[in-house]
N, CA, C and O of each residue as an XYZ file, in Angstrom:
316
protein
N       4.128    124.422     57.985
C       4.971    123.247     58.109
C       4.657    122.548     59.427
O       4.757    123.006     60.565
N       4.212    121.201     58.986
C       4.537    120.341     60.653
C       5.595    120.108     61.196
O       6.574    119.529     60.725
N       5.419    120.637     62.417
C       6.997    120.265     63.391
C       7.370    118.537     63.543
O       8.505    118.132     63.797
N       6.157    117.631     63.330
C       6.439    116.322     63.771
C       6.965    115.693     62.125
O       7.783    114.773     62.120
N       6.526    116.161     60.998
C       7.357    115.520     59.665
C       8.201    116.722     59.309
O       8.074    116.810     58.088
N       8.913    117.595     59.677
C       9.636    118.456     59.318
C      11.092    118.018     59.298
O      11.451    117.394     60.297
N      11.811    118.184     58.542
C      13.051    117.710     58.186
C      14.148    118.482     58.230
O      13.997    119.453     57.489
N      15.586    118.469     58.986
C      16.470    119.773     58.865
C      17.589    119.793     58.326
O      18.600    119.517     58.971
N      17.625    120.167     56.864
C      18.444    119.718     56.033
C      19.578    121.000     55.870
O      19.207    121.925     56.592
N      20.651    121.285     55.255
C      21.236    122.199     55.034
C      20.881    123.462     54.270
O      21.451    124.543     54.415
N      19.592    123.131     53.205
C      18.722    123.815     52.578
C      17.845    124.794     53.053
O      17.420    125.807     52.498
N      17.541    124.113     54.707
C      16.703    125.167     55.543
C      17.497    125.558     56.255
O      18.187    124.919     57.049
N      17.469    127.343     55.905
C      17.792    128.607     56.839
C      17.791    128.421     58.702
O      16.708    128.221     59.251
N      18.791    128.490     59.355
C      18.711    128.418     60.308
C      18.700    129.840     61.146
O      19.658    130.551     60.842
N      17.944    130.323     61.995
C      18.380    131.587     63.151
C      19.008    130.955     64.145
O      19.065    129.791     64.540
N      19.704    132.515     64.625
C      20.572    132.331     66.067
C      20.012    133.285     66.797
O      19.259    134.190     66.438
N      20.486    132.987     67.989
C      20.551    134.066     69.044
C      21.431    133.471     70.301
O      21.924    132.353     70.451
N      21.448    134.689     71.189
C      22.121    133.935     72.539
C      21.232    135.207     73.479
O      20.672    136.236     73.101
N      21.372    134.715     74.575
C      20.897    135.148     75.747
C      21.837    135.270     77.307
O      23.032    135.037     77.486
N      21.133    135.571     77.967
C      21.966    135.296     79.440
C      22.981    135.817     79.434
O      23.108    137.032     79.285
N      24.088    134.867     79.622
C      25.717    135.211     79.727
C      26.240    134.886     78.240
O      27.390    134.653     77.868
N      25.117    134.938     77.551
C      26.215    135.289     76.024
C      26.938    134.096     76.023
O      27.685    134.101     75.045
N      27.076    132.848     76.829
C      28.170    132.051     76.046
C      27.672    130.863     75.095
O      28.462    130.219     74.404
N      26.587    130.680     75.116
C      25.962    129.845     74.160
C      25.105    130.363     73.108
O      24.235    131.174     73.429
N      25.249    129.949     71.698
C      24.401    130.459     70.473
C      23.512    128.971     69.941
O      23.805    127.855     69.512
N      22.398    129.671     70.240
C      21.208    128.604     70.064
C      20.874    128.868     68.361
O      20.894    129.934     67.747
N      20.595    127.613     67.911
C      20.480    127.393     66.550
C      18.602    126.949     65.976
O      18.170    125.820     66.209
N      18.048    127.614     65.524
C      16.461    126.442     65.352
C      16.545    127.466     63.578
O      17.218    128.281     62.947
N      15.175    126.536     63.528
C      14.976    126.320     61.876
C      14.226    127.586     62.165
O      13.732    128.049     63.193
N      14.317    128.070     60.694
C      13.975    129.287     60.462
C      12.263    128.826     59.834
O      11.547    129.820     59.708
N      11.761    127.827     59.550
C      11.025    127.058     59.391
C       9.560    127.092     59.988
O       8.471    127.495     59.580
N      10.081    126.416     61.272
C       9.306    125.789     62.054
C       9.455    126.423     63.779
O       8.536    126.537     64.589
N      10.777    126.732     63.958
C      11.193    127.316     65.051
C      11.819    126.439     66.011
O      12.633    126.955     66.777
N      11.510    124.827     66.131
C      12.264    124.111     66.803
C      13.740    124.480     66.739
O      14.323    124.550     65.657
N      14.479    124.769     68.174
C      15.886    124.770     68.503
C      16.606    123.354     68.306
O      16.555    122.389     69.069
N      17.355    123.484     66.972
C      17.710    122.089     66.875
C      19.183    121.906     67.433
O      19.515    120.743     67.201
N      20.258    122.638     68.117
C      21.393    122.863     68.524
C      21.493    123.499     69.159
O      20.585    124.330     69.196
N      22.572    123.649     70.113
C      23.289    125.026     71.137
C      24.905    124.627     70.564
O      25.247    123.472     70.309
N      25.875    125.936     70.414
C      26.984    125.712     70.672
C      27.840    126.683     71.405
O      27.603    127.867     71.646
N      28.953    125.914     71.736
C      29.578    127.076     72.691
C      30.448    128.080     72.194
O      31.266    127.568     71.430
N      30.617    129.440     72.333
C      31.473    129.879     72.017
C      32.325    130.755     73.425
O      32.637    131.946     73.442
N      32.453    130.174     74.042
C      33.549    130.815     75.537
C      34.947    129.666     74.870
O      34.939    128.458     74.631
N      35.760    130.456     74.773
C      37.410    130.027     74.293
C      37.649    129.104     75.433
O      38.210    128.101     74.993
N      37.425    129.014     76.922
C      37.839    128.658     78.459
C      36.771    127.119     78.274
O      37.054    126.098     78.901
N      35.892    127.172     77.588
C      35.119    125.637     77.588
C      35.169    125.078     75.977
O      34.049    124.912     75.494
N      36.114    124.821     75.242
C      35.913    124.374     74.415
C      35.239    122.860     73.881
O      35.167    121.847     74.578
N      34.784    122.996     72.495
C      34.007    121.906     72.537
C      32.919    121.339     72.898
O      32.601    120.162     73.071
N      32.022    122.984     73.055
C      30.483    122.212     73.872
C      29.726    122.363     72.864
O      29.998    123.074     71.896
N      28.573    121.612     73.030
C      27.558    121.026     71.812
C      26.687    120.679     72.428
O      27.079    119.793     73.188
N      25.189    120.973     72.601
C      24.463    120.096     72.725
C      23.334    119.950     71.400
O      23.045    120.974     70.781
N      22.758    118.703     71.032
C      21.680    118.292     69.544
C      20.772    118.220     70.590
O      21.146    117.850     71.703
N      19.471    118.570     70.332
C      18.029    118.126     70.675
C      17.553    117.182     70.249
O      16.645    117.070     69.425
N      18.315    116.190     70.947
C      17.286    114.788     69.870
C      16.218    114.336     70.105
O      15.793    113.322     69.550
N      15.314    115.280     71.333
C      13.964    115.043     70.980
C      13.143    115.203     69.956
O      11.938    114.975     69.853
N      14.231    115.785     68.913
C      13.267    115.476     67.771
C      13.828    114.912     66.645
O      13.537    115.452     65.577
N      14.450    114.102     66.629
C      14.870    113.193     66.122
C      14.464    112.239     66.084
O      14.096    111.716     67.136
N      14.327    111.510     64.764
C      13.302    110.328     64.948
C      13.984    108.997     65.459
O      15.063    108.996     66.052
N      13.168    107.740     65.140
C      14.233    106.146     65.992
C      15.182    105.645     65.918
O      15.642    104.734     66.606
N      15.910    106.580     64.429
C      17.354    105.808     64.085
C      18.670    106.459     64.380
O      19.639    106.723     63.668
N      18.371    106.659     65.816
C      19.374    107.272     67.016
C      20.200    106.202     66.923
O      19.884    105.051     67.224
N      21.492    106.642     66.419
C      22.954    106.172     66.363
C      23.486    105.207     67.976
O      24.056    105.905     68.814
N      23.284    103.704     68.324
C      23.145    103.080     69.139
C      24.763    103.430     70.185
O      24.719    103.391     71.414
N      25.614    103.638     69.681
C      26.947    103.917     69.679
C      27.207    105.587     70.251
O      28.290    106.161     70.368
N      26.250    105.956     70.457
C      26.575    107.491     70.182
C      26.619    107.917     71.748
O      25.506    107.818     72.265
N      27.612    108.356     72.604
C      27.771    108.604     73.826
C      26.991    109.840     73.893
O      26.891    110.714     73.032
N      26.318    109.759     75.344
C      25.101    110.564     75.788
C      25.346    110.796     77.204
O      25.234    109.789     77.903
N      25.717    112.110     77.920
C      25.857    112.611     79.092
C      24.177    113.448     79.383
O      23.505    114.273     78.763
N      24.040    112.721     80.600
C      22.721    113.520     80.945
C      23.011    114.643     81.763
O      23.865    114.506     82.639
N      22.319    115.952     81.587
C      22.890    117.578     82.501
C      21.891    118.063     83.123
O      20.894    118.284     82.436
N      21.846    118.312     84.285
C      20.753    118.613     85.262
C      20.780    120.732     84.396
O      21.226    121.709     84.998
N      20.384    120.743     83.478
C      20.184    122.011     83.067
C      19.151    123.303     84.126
O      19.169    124.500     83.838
N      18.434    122.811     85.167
C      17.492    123.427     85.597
C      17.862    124.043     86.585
O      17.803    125.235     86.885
N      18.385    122.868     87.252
C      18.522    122.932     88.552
C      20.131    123.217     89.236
O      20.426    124.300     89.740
N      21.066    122.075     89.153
C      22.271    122.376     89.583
C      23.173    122.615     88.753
O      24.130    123.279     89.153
N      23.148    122.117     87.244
C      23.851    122.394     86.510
C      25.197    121.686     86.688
O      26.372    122.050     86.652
N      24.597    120.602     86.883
C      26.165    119.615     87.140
C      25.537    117.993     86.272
O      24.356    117.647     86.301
N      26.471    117.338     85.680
C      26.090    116.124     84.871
C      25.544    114.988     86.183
O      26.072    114.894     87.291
N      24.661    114.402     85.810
C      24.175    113.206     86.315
C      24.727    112.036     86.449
O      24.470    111.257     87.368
N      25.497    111.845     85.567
C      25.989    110.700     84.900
C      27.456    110.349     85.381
O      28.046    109.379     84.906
């Protein structure tokens, strides 16, 4: 399967795992392997989500609020 026309529909099998401190469960296609999600499961941060829309193609929802997160380094939002 190509990762650049690959499509992620409900049909394709997804894996998990988590790492580190266990509070995030990373989601990718069972497919191809691209991580297409993270979600949170710590009860104390509810509501975290992040989509990888780097791979998402151009018809990115214009409306759709987008916080940028220094993930590397300080771990504090940019924005």
């Amino acid at each position: 399967m190509d990762p650049q026309t690959a499509e992620l529909t409900a049909l394709v099998p997804q894996k998990t795992y988590m790492h580190g401190d266990r509070t995030l469960v990373f989601h990718r296609c069972s497919q191809c392997g691209i991580t297409t999600h993270w979600s949170g499961v710590d009860p104390a941060i509810p509501n975290r989500m992040k989509i990888n829309f780097t791979t998402a193609d151009e018809a990115f929802p214009a409306n759709l609020p987008v916080r940028h997160f220094d993930g590397a380094d300080s771990w504090e939002y940019l924005d």
